[in-house]
N, C-alpha and C positions, 0 to 999 in steps of 0.2 A: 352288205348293209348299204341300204341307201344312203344319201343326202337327208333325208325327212327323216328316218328313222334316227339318223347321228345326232339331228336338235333338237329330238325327244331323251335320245340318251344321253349327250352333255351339255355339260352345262354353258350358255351363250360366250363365258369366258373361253372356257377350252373350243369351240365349235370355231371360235374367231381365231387361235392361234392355230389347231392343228388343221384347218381346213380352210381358210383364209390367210394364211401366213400373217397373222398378230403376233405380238411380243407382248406376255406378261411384265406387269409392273418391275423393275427392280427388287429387290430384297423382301417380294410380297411370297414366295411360293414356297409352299413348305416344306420342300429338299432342299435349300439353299444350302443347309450346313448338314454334312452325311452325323444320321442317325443310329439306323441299326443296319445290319446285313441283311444282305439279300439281293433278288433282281429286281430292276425298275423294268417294267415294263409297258407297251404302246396303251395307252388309255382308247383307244379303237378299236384295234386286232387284236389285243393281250401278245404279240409280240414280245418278247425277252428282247432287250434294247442293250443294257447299262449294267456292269455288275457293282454292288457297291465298293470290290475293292478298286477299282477304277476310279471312283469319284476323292476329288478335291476341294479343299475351300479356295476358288480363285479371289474372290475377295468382290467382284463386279457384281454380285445380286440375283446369279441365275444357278443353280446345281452344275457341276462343271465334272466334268471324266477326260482323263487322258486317251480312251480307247474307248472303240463299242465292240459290244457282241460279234465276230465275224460272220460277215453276211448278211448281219441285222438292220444297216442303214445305205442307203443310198445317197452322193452326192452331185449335186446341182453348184452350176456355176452360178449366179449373179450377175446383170447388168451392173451394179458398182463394186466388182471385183471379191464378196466375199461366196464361202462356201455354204449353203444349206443344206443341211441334214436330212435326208427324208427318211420317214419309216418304210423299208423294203419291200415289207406287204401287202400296206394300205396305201401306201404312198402320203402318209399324213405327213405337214411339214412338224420340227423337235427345235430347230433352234438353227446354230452353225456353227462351222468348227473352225479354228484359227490357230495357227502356226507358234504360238509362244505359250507353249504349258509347261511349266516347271519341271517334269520328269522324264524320264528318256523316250518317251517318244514324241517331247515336242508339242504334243496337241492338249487343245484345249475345247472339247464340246461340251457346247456351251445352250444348253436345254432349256426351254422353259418347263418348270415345273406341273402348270397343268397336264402339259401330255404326257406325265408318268402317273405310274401306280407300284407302290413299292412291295415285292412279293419278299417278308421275313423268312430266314430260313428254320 
């Protein structure tokens, strides 16, 4: 899929986050606090990303998982030393991931909301 076909198909929100590396508002997106089961998956490719036992309330205002799907993301360093997330397939940018998540692996990925879709089980 193209560029043009993607801001036909999302919405100027999401096109700014997952294809311009934007950041959704704080406590605006609606995984912020885990709902039902299932996978989240890439709002571009349908990628499987995020399972929901994975995710946590970290408390900061964005849907948070200690772990991604293996394979499912790729990471990018930063010129101001943080990690970016990317989606593996499309290369869409999800958010980033930082070293202090409350459960045993330590991490904290840290998503914006628009570039999930939540698949119930």
């Amino acid at each position: 899929m193209n560029e043009e076909d993607l801001k036909k198909k999302l919405t100027p929100e999401q096109y700014n986050v997952l294809r311009e590396k934007g950041t959704e508002a704080p406590f605006s997106g609606k995984y912020v606090h885990k709902s039902e089961d299932g996978s989240y998956i890439c709002m571009v490719c349908n990628q499987p990303l995020f399972t929901s036992d994975a995710q946590f309330d970290s408390g900061t205002g964005w849907p948070s998982f200690d772990k991604a799907i293996e394979g499912s993301v790729e990471y990018r360093q930063e010129k101001d030393g943080r990690t970016e997330i990317i989606c593996s397939k499309c290369k869409s940018h999800l958010g980033h991931v930082f070293d202090d998540g409350p459960t045993s692996t330590g991490k904290r990925y840290c998503i914006n909301s628009v570039c999930l879709d939540l698949r119930t089980k």
